[in-house]
C-alpha positions as CSV (number, residue, x, y, z in Angstrom):
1,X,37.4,-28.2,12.9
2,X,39.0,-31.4,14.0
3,X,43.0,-30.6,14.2
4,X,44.9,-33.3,13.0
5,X,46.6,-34.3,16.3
6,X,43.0,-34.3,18.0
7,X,41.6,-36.9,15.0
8,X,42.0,-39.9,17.5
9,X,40.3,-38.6,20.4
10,X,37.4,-37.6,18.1
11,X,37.1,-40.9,16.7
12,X,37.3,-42.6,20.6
13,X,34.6,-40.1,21.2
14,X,32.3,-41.2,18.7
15,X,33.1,-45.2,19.3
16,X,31.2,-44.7,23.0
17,X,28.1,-46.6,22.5
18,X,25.9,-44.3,24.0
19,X,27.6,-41.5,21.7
20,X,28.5,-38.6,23.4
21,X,28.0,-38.3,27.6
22,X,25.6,-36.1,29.1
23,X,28.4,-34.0,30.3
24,X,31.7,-34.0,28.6
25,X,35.2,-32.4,30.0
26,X,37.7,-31.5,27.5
27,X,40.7,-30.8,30.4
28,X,44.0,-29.7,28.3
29,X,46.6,-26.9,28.3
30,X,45.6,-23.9,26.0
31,X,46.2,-23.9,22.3
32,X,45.6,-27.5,21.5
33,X,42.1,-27.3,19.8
34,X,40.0,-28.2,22.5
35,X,37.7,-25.1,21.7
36,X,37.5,-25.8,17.9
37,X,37.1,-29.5,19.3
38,X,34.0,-28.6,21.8
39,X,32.2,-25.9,18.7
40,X,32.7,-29.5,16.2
41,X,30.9,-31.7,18.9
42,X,28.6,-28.9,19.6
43,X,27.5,-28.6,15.7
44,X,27.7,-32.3,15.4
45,X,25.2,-33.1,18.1
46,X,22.7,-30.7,17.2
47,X,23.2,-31.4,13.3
48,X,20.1,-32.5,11.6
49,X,21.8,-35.1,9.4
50,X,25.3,-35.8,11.0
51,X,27.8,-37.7,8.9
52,X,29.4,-41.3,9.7
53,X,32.2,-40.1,12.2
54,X,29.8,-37.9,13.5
55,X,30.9,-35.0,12.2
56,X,28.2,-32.2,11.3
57,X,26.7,-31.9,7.9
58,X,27.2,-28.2,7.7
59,X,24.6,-28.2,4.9
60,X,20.9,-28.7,7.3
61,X,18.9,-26.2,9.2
62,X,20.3,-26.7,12.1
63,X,24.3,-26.3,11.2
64,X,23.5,-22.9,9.2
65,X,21.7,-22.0,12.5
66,X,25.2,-23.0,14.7
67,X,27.5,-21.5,12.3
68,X,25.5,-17.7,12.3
69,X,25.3,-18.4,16.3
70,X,21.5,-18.0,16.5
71,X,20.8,-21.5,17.1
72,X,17.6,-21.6,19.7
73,X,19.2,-24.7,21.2
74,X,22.8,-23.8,21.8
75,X,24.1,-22.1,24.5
76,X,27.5,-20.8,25.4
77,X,29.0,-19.7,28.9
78,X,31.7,-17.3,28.7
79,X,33.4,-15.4,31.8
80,X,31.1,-12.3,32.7
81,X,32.7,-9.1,32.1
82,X,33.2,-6.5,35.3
83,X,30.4,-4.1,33.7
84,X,28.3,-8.0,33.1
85,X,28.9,-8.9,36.8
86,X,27.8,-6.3,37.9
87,X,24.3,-5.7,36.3
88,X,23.3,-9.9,36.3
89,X,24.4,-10.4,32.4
90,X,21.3,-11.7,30.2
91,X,23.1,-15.5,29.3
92,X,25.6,-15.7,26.4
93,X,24.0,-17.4,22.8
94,X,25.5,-18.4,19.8
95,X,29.2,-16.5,19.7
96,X,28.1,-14.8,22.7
97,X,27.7,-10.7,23.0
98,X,31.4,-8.8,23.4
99,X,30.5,-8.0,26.6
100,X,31.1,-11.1,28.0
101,X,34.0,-12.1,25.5
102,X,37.6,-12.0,27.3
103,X,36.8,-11.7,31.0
104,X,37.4,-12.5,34.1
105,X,34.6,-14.9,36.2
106,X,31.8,-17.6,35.0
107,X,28.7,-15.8,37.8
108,X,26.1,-18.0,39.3
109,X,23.2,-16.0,37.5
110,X,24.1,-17.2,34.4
111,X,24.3,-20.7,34.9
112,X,20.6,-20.3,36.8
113,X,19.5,-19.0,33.9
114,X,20.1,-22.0,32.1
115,X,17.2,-23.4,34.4
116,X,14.2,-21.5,31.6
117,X,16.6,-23.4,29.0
118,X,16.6,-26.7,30.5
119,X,12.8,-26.8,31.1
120,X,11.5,-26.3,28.0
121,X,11.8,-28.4,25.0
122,X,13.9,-28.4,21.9
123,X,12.9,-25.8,19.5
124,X,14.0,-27.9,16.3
125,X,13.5,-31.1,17.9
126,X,16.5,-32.8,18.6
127,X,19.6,-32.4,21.2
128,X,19.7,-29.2,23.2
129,X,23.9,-28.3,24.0
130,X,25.6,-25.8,26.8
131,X,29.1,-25.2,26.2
132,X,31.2,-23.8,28.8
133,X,34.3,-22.4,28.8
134,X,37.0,-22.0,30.1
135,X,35.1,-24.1,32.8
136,X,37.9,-23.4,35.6
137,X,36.7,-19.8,35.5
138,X,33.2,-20.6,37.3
139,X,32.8,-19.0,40.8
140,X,32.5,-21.7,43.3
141,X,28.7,-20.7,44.0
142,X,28.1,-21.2,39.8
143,X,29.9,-24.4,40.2
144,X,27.7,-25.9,42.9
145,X,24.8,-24.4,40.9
146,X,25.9,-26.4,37.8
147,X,26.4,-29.9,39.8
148,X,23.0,-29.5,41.0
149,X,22.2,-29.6,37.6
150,X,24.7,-32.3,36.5
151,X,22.8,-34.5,39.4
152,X,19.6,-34.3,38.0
153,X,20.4,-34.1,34.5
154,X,17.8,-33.1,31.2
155,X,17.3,-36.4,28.8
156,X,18.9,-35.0,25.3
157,X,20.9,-32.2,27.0
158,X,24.5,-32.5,26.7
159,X,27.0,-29.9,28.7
160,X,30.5,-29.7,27.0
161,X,33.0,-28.3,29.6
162,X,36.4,-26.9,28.4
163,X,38.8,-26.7,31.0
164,X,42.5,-25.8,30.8
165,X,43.1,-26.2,34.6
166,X,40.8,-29.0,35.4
167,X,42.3,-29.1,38.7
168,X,40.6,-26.7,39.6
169,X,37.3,-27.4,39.0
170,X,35.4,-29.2,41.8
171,X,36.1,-32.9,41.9
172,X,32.0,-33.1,42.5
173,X,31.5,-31.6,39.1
174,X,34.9,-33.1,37.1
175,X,33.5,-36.7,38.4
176,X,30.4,-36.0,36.7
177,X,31.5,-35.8,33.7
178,X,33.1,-38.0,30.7
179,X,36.9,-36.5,30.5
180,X,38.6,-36.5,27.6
181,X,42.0,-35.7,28.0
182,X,43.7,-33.6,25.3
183,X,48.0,-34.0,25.2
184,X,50.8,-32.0,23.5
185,X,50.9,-33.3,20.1
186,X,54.1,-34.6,18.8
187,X,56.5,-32.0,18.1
188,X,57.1,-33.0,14.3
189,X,53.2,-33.0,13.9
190,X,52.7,-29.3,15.6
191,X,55.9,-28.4,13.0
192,X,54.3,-29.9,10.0
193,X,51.5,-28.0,11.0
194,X,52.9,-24.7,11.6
195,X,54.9,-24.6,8.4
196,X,51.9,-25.5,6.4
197,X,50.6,-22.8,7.8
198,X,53.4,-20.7,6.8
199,X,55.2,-19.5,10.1
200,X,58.2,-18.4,10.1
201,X,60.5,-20.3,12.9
202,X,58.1,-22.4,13.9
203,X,60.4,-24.3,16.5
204,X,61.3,-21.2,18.5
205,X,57.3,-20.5,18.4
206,X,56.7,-23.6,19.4
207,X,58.8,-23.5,22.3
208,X,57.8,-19.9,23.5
209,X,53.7,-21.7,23.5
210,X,54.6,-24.5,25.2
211,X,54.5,-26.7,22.5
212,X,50.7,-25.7,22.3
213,X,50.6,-25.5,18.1
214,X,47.3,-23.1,18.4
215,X,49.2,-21.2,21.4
216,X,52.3,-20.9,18.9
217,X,50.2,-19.8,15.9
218,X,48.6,-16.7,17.4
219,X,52.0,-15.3,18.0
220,X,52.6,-14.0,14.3
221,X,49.2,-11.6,15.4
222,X,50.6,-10.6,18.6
223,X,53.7,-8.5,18.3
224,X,55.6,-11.4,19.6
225,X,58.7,-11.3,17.0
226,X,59.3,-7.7,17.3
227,X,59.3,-7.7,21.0
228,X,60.8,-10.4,21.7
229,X,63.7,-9.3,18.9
230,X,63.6,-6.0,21.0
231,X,64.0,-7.3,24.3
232,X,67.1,-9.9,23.8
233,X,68.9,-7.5,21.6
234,X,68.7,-4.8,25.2
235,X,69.6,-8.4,26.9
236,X,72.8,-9.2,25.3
237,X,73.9,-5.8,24.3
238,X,77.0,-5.2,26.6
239,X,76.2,-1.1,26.1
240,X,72.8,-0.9,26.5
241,X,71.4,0.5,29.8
242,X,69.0,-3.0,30.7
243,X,67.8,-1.3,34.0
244,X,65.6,0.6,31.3
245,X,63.9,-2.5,30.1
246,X,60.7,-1.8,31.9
247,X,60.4,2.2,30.8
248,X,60.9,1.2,27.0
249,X,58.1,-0.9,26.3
250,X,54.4,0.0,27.2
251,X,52.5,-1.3,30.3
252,X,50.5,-3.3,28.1
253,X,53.7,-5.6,26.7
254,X,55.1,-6.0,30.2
255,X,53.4,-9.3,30.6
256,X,54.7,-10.3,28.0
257,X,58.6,-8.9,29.2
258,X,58.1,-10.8,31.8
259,X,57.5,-14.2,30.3
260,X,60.4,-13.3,27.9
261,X,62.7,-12.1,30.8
262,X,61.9,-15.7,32.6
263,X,62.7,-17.5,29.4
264,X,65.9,-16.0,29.0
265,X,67.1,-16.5,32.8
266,X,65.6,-20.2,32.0
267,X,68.3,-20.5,28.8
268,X,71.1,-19.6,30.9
269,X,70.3,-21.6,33.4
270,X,70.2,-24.6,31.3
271,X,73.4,-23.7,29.2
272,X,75.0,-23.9,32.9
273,X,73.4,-27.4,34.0
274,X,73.0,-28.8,30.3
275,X,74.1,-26.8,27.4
276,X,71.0,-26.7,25.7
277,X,69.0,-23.8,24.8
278,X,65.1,-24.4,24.8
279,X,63.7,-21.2,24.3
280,X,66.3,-19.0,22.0
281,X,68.6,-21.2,19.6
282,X,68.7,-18.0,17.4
283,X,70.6,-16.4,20.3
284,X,72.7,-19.3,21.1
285,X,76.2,-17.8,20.9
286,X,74.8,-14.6,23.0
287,X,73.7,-16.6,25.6
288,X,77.0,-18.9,25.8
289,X,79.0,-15.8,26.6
290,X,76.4,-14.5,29.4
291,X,75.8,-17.9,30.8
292,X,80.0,-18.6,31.0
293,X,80.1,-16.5,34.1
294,X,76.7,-16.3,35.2
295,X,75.2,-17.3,38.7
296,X,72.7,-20.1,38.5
297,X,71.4,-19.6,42.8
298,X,71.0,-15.8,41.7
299,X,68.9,-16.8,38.2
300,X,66.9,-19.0,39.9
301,X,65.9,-16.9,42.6
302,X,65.4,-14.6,39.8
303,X,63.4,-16.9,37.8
304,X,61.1,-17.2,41.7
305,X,60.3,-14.1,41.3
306,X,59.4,-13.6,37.9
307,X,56.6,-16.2,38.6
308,X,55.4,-14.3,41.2
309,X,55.5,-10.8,39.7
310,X,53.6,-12.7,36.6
311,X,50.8,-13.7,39.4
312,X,50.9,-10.1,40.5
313,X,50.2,-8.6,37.4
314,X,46.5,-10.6,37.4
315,X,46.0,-8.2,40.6
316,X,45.4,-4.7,40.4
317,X,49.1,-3.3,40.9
318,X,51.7,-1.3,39.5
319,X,52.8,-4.0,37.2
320,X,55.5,-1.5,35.5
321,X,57.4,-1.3,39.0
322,X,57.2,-5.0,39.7
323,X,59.1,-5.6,36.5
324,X,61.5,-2.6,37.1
325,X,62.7,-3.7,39.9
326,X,63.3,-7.6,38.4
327,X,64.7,-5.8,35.2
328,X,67.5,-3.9,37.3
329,X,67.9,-7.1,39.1
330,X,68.8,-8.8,35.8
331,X,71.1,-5.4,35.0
332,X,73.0,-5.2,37.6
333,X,73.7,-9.8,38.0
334,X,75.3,-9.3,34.1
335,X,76.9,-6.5,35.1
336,X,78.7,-7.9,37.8
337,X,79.6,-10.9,35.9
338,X,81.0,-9.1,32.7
339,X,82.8,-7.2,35.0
């Protein structure tokens, strides 16, 4: 699907004369559609009788094909799973396997494997498509496998890249490519959106995701409310024991503590400099009264090392003590200015 605030880049898309690039880069922070937008230009390439703003038919051959993920000429590059890397995964198709769903690193064998794909011809006669994503994610010898590739490109092949730190891509393979650059939407757009969708406070979502609506939606699946409800309640209770905070949630939400934890240092902080509140309004008055008194050299060198504890925890460390040791930071700073 096309999201609403994505309509106008579609339809620039479409206007190129040519159509769609051989290689396309969708470059955009997460949760702004530019998945949904690369499966929709996928479908729409491949689809046997695409409609006026080249959007798929969903009716022909080919879009029943996309939609089950079996078509012969799709494919899709996902990050190889440790158990994947290790044994030389077979190459994602369609939705891809689970095994390479939700890992870590795009490998070079599975971009050379693209080479059998490549040479032969289209099995339904049209377009032949690789999506890859998140394209950031490619080792650097997958990458330089891929530009050879990009060089010496297939007639009807397209490559759609989805990257949500282009920068980090090589500027050999980004200049390759056709970018389209995908922005925050308009905060009353991603609101209008939200609450037809039904969310609950959708501005303190909003906020929390960056003003990423997609970002902002999946947090009624997450756990987000409850923890988040949990955590501020330990944060501005004046009898609650905070050094605790990291022994009372599980190892898996301390990622998430630690976003929160940052977000809340990042209130007070602006209550001091600007008396606003970006990422708890709900907990305005709470915040007033810790932020009266509060330090803003020791939050920010608080906030420091929140960042860096939040790199950590990517890295095969005791995440539970890094946050400990932040969380009795945050204790004991309150406690000395209540006192």
């Amino acid at each position: 699907m096309i999201h609403p605030w994505n309509r106008p880049l579609w339809e620039r898309l479409q206007a190129r004369p040519d159509g769609p690039a051989g290689a396309v880069l969708l470059a955009g922070p997460r949760g702004v559609g530019k998945r949904a937008f690369a499966c929709m230009l996928a479908q729409g390439i491949l689809c046997g009788g695409p409609q006026v703003g080249g959007e798929p038919c969903g009716a022909c051959a080919s879009c029943r094909l996309f939609e089950t993920g079996s078509h012969p000429d799709f494919r899709l590059i996902e990050p190889a799973s440790d158990e994947a890397e290790a044994e030389a995964p077979a190459l994602a198709t369609g939705g891809g396997p689970p095994a390479l769903r939700g890992a870590r690193a795009i490998i070079v064998s599975q971009v050379r494997e693209l080479s059998e794909f490549l040479a032969v011809t289209s099995h339904l006669g049209g377009a032949k498509v690789v999506l890859i994503q998140p394209a950031e994610r490619m080792h650097l010898s997958a990458a330089n496998a891929l530009l050879k590739t990009l060089e010496e490109p297939t007639t009807g092949t397209v490559f759609i890249l989805v990257a949500d730190r282009p920068h980090q891509l090589p500027s050999t393979v980004r200049s390759r490519c056709f970018r389209v650059d995908f922005p925050i939407p308009q905060r009353d757009i991603a609101l209008d959106w939200l609450a037809a969708k039904g969310m609950d406070h959708p501005e303190i979502a909003l906020a929390h995701a960056g003003f990423a609506p997609l970002a902002a939606e999946r947090l009624g699946s997450s756990g987000f409310w409850s923890r988040r409800r949990a955590l501020n309640e330990l944060l501005v209770s004046p009898n609650s024991n905070r050094g605790d905070l990291a022994v009372r949630v599980g190892a898996e939400e301390v990622p998430m503590l630690c976003q929160l934890l940052y977000r809340w240092c990042y209130d007070l902080v602006s209550l001091r400099l600007a008396n606003q509140v970006r990422y708890n309004p709900d907990y305005a008055e709470n915040l007033r009264r810790l932020a009266d008194n509060a330090d803003v050299l020791q939050l920010d060198s608080l906030m420091k090392d929140l960042i860096a504890a939040a790199r950590a925890l990517e890295h095969p460390l005791n995440p539970r003590l890094v946050i400990e040791q932040l969380a009795i930071r945050y204790a004991r700073m309150i406690a000395n200015q209540e006192s």
